[in-house]
C-alpha positions, 0 to 999 in steps of 0.5 A: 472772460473767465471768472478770475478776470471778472472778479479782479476787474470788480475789485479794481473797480471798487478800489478805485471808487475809494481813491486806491488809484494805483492798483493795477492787474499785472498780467495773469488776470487773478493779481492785482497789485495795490501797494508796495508788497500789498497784493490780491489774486483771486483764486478759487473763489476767494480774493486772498491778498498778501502783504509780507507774511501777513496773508488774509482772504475774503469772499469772492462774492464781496469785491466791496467788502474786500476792496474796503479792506485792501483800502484801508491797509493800502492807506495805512501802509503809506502813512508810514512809507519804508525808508527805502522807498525813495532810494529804490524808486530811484534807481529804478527811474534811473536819473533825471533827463534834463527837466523831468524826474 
């Protein structure tokens, strides 16, 4: 396992510990994704995460302090969810089959 994978799967669980539920790794085992836009990677022993323009770092070695952090943003950002969320999802999901959404 190398170090970027070990790092994220530390942050994820720390996130899900905190009840961010929906963070998921997207692959390349250095990203996780948290939120809409709201994104951690972890490079060079540094969890940077981005959410828009809006870019903040912590140490690698603290996946508690950053999950903390990445937490609170994550809940901040859906106590105020865009007006476009609802129309992307669903076009994204496309339309309902019979009884389920």
């Amino acid at each position: 396992m190398n170090e970027a994978r070990a790092a994220t799967e530390k942050l994820q669980a720390e996130l899900h510990g905190l009840g961010v539920t929906s963070a998921y790794d997207v692959g390349d085992d250095a990203t996780v994704s948290v939120w809409i836009g709201l994104v951690v990677r972890y490079r060079d022993g540094f969890y940077r995460w981005q959410e828009g323009p809006v870019k903040r770092r912590h140490l690698g070695t603290d996946p508690a302090g950053c999950a903390m952090r990445v937490a609170r943003r994550s809940k901040e950002l859906q106590a105020d969810i865009p007006p476009w969320w609802d129309d992307l999802v669903r076009e994204l999901r496309g339309k309902p089959a019979q009884d389920y959404p």
